[in-house]
C-alpha positions as CSV (number, residue, x, y, z in Angstrom):
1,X,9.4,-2.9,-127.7
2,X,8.0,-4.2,-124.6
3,X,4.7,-2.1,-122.8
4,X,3.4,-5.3,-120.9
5,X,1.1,-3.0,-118.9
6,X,0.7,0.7,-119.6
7,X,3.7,2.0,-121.3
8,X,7.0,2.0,-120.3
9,X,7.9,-0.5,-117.6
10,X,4.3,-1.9,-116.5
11,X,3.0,1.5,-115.8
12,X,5.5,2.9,-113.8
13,X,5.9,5.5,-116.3
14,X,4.0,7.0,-118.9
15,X,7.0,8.2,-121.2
16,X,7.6,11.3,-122.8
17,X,4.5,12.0,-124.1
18,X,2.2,11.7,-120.8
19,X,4.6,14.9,-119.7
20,X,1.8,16.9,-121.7
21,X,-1.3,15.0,-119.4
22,X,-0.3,13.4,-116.5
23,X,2.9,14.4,-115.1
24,X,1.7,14.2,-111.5
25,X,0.7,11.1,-112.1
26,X,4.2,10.0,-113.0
27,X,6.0,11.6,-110.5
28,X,3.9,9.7,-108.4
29,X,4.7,6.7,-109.9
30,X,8.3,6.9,-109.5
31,X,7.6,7.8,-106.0
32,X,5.8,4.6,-105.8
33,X,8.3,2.4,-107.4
34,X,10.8,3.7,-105.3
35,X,8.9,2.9,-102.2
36,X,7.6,-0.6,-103.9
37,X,11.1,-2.1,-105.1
38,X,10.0,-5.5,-103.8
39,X,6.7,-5.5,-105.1
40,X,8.0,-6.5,-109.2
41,X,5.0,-4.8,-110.7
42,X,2.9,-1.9,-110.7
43,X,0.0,-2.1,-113.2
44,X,-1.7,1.2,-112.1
45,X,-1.8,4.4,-109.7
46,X,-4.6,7.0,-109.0
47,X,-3.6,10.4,-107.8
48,X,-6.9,11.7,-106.2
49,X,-8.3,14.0,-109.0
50,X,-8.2,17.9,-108.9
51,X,-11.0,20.5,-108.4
52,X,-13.3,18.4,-106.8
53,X,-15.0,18.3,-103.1
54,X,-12.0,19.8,-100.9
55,X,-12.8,17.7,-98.0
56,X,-10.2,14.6,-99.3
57,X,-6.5,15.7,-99.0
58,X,-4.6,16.3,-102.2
59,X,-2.3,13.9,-101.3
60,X,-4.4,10.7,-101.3
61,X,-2.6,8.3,-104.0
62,X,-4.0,4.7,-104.9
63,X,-1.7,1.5,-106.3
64,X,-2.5,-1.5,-107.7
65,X,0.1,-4.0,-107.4
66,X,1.1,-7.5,-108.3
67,X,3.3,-9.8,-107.9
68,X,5.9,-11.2,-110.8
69,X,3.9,-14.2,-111.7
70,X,0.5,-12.6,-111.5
71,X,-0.5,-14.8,-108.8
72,X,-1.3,-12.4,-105.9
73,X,-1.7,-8.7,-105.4
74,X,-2.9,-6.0,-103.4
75,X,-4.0,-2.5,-102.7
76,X,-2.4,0.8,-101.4
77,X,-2.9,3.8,-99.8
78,X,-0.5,6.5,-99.4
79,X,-2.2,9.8,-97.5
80,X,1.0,12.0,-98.0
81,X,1.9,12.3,-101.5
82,X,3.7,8.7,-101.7
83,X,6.0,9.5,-98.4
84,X,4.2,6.5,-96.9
85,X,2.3,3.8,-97.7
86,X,-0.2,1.1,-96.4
87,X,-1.9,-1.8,-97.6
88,X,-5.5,-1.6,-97.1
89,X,-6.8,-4.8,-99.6
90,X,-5.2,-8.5,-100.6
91,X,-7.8,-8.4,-103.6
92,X,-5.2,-8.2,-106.7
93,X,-5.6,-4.7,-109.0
94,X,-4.5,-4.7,-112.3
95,X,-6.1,-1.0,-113.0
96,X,-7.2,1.6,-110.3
97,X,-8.6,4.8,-110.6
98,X,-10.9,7.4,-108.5
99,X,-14.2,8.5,-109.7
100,X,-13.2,12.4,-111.3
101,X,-16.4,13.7,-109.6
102,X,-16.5,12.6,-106.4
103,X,-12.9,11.0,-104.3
104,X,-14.8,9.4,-102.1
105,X,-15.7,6.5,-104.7
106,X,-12.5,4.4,-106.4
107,X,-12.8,1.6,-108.6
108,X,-10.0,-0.8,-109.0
109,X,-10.2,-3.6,-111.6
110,X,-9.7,-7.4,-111.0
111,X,-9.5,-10.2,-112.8
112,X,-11.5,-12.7,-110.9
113,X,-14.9,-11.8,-112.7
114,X,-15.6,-9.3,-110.0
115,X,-14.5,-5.2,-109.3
116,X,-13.7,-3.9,-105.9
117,X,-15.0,-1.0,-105.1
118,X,-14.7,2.1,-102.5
119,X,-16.6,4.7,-100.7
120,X,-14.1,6.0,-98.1
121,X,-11.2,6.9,-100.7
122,X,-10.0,3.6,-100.3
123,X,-9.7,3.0,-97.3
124,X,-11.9,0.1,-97.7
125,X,-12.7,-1.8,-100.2
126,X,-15.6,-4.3,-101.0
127,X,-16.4,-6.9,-104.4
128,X,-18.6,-6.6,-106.8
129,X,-21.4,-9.5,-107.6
130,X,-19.6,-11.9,-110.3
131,X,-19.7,-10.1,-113.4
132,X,-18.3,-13.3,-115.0
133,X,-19.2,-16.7,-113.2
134,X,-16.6,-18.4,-115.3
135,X,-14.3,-16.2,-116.9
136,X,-12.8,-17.5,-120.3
137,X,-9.5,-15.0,-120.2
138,X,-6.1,-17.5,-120.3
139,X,-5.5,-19.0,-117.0
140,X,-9.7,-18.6,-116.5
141,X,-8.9,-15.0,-115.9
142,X,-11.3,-11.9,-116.5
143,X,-8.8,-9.0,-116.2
144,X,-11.1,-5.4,-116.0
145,X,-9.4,-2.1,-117.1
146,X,-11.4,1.0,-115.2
147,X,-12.5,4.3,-117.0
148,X,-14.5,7.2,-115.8
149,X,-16.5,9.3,-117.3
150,X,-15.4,13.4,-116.7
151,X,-18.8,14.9,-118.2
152,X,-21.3,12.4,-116.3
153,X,-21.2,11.9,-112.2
154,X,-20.7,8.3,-111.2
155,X,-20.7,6.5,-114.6
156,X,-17.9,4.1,-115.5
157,X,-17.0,1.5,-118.2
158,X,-15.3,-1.1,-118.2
159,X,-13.0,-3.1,-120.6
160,X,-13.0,-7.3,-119.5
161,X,-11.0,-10.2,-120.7
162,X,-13.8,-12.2,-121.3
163,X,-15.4,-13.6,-124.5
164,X,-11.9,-12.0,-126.4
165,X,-13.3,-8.5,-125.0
166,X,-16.7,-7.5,-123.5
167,X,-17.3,-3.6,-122.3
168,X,-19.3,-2.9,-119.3
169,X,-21.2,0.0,-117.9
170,X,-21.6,0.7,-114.1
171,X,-24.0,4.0,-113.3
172,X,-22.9,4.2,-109.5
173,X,-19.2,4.7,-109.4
174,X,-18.8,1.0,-109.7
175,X,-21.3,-0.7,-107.0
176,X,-23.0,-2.4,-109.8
177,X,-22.7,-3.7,-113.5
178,X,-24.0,-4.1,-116.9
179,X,-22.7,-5.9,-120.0
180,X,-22.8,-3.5,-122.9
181,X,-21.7,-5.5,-125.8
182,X,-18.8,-7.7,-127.1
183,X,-16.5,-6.5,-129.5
184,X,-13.9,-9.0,-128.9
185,X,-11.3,-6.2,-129.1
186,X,-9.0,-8.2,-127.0
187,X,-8.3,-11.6,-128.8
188,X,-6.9,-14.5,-126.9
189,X,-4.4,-11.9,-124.6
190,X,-6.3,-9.4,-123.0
191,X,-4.3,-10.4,-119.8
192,X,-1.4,-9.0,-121.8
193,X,-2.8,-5.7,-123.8
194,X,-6.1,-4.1,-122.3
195,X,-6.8,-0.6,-122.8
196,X,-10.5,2.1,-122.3
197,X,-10.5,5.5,-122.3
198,X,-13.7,7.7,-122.1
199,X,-13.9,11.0,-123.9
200,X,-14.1,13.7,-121.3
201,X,-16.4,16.1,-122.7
202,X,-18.5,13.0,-124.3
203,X,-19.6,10.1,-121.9
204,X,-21.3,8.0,-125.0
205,X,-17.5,8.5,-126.8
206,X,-15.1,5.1,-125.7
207,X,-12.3,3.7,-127.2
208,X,-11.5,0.2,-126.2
209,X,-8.3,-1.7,-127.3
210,X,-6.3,-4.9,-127.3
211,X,-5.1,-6.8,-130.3
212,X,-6.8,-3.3,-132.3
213,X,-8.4,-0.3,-131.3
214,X,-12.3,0.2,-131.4
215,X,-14.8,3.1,-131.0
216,X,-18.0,3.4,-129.8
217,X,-20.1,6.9,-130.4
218,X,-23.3,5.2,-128.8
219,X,-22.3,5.1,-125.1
220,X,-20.1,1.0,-125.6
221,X,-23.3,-0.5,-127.9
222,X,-21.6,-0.6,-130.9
223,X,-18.2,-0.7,-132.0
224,X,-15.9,0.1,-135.2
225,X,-12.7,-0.7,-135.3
226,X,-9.9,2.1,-136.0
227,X,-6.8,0.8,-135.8
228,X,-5.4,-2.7,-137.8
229,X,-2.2,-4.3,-136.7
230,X,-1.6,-5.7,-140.4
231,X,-1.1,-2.0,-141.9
232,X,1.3,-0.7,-139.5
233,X,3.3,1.4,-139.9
234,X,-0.2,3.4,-141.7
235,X,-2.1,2.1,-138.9
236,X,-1.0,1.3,-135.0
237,X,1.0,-1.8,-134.0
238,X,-0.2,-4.5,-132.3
239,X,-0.9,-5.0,-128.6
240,X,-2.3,-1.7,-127.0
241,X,-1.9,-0.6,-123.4
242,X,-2.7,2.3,-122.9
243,X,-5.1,5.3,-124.5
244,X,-4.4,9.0,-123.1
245,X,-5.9,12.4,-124.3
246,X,-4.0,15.5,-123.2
247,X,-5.8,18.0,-120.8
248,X,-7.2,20.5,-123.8
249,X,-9.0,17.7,-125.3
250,X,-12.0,19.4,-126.8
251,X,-13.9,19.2,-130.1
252,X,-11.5,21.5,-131.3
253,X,-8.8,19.3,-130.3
254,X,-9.8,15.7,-130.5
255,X,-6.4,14.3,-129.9
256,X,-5.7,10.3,-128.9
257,X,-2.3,8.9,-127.7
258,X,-2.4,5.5,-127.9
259,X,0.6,3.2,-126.3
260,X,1.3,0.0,-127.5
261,X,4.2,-2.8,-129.0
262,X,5.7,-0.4,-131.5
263,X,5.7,3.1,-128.9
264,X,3.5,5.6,-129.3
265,X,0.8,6.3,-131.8
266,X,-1.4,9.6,-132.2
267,X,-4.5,10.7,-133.9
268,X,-5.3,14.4,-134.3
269,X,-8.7,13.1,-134.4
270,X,-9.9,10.2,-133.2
271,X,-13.5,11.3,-133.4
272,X,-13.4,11.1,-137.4
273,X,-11.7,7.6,-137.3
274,X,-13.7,5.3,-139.2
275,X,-13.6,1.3,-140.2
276,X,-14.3,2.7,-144.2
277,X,-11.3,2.2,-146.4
278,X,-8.3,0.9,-145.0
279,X,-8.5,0.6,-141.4
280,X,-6.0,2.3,-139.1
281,X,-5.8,5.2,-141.6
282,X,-5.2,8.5,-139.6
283,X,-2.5,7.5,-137.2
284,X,0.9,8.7,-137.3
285,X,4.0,7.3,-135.6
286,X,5.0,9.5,-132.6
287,X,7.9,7.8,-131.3
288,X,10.1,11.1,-132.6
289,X,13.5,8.6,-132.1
290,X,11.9,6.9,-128.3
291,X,14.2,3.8,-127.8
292,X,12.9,1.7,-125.7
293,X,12.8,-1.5,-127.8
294,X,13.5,-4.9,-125.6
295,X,15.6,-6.9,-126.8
296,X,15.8,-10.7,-125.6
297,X,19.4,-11.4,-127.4
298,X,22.1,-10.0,-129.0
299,X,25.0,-11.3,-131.2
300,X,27.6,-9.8,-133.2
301,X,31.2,-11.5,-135.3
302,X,34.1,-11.9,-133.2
303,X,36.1,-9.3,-135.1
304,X,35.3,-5.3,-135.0
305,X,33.2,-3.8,-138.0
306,X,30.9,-6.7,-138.4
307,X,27.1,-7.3,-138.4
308,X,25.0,-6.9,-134.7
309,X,22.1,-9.4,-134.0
310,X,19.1,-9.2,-131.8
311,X,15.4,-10.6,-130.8
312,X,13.1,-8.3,-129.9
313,X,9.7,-8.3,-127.9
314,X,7.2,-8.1,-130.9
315,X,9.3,-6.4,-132.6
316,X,11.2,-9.1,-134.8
317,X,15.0,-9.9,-135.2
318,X,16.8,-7.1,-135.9
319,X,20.1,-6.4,-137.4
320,X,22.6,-3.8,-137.6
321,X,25.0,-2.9,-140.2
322,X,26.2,0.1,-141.7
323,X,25.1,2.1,-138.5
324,X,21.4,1.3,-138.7
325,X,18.8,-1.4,-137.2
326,X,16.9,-2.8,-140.1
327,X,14.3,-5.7,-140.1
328,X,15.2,-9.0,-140.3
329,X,12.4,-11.2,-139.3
330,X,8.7,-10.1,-137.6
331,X,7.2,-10.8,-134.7
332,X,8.8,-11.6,-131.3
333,X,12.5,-12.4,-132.5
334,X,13.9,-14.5,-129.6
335,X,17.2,-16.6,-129.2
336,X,20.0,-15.4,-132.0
337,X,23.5,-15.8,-133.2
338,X,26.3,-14.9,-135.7
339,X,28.5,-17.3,-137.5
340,X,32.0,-16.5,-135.9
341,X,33.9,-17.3,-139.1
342,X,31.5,-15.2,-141.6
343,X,28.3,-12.7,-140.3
344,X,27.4,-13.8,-143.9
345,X,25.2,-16.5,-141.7
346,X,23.0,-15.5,-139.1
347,X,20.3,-17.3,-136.9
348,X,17.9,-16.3,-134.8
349,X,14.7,-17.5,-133.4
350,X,10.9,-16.9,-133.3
351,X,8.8,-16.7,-130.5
């Protein structure tokens, strides 16, 4: 299952579950994809948030965009709901989002070591000081995931590929930075899986994730991990993307969605996960029959009735027989083939 950016197709859509939270937000991506067909990839839009000052039109939207090979990128503005659009920054966004208190002040993360920043509704848009003079993400990258904090006016984190994961804390809607901790949440591939998300009724409440999920409850000083790749299905697959609370989140209702390799993952509490015991412990599967798996390949025997082949993106070589997809091989399953004279003999490939 492929969620190279966050969930479905690079962030162009948040699937079915996100109907619950966001879907403005992914109508407006669709109405931003549609307008942005030559642009390959859309890692994140910002609809300008609701019940706040009245002065900035509803209709303000914000993309990040780049381009297939990750090279170059840019910023855009749409002032009409996503009828038009215009690019107002080269600097290339992986994650954008408006400050939920004030519209006047966006944050869009980079991956240079640096965050841009706005105080016009982004219209314009200046850099940061280097966070990161020499960022150790692959490729030297430093790729920064943006989230606000609902219950505290102008305070931001900030998840960065460098150091395999290091969260940062800006107090002024993104101007400036400071380097919280490291809890290496993001391995070697946090250009690939990078995910925060900020309680809203709690700004000392984060959960970062990358290769696993981690918590802080003391505002991004400390971390425990609550998620482990290597109990799945018990705990959440590999490779996270994206983290998502629906809009009654309270203490009443702690509820996570978490988006990653293997679909969607929930937690009915995510403020009582804990590292004790076996980790990952308190998430259940929430796919509910989503196929979206990618495969890379597919083979099948000449002749009707027999076995179907096929590699999938992190989720292994697959087979099906009987009417079913079963397991064959883990992983990333990649090139594969059936023996034309017997599907006794398979092959496939790992990535």
């Amino acid at each position: 299952m492929s969620f190279a950016a966050p969930w479905a197709l690079l962030g162009l859509a948040l699937v079915p579950l996100v109907a619950l939270a966001f879907a403005a937000r992914e109508r407006s991506r669709r109405r931003v994809a549609e307008r942005f067909a030559s642009a390959p990839l859309l890692p994140a839009i910002a609809p300008r948030p609701p019940r706040t000052r009245r002065w900035l039109p509803l209709g303000v939207l914000l993309a990040a965009l780049t381009n297939n090979n990750l090279s170059t990128g840019a910023i855009y503005r749409s002032a009409d709901g996503g009828a038009n659009w215009v690019r107002v920054s080269s600097f290339k966004a992986l994650d954008i989002a408006f400050d939920p208190g004030n519209p006047a002040n966006a944050v869009a993360g980079l991956d240079d070591g640096t965050i841009a920043f706005s105080r016009d509704a982004g219209l314009t848009w200046v850099k940061t000081a280097p966070l990161i003079a020499a960022p150790s993400g692959r490729q030297s990258t430093a790729r920064a995931e943006i989230a606000f904090a609902r219950s505290q006016p102008g305070l931001a984190y900030a998840s960065v590929d460098n150091e395999k994961g290091e969260v940062w804390r800006s107090d002024d809607s993104g101007a400036t930075w400071v380097k919280l901790s490291t809890p290496a949440h993001l391995g070697a591939q946090g250009d690939y899986d990078n995910a925060i998300w900020v309680d809203p009724t709690d700004a000392a409440h984060l959960v970062v994730a990358g290769l696993d999920a981690y918590q802080s409850r003391d505002g991004g000083l400390t971390f425990t991990q609550v998620s482990d790749w290597r109990n799945t299905p018990s705990s959440p697959h590999a490779d996270h993307h994206a983290l998502v609370s629906p809009p009654d989140y309270s203490a009443a209702n702690p509820v996570l969605f978490n988006g990653n390799d293997g679909g969607i993952y929930k937690t009915a509490n995510i403020r009582e996960m804990t590292s004790s015991g076996t980790v990952g412990i308190g998430w259940v599967n929430a796919n509910n029959g989503l196929a979206v798996t990618q495969f890379y390949s597919g083979a099948g025997r000449t002749a009707a009735g027999g076995k179907v082949i096929g590699g999938t993106q992190d989720n292994g070589s697959l087979v099906m027989d009987s009417g079913g997809w079963r397991p064959f091989r883990g992983g990333d399953g990649g090139f594969s083939a059936v023996d034309p004279a017997s599907d006794l003999t398979i092959y496939v490939f790992y990535v």
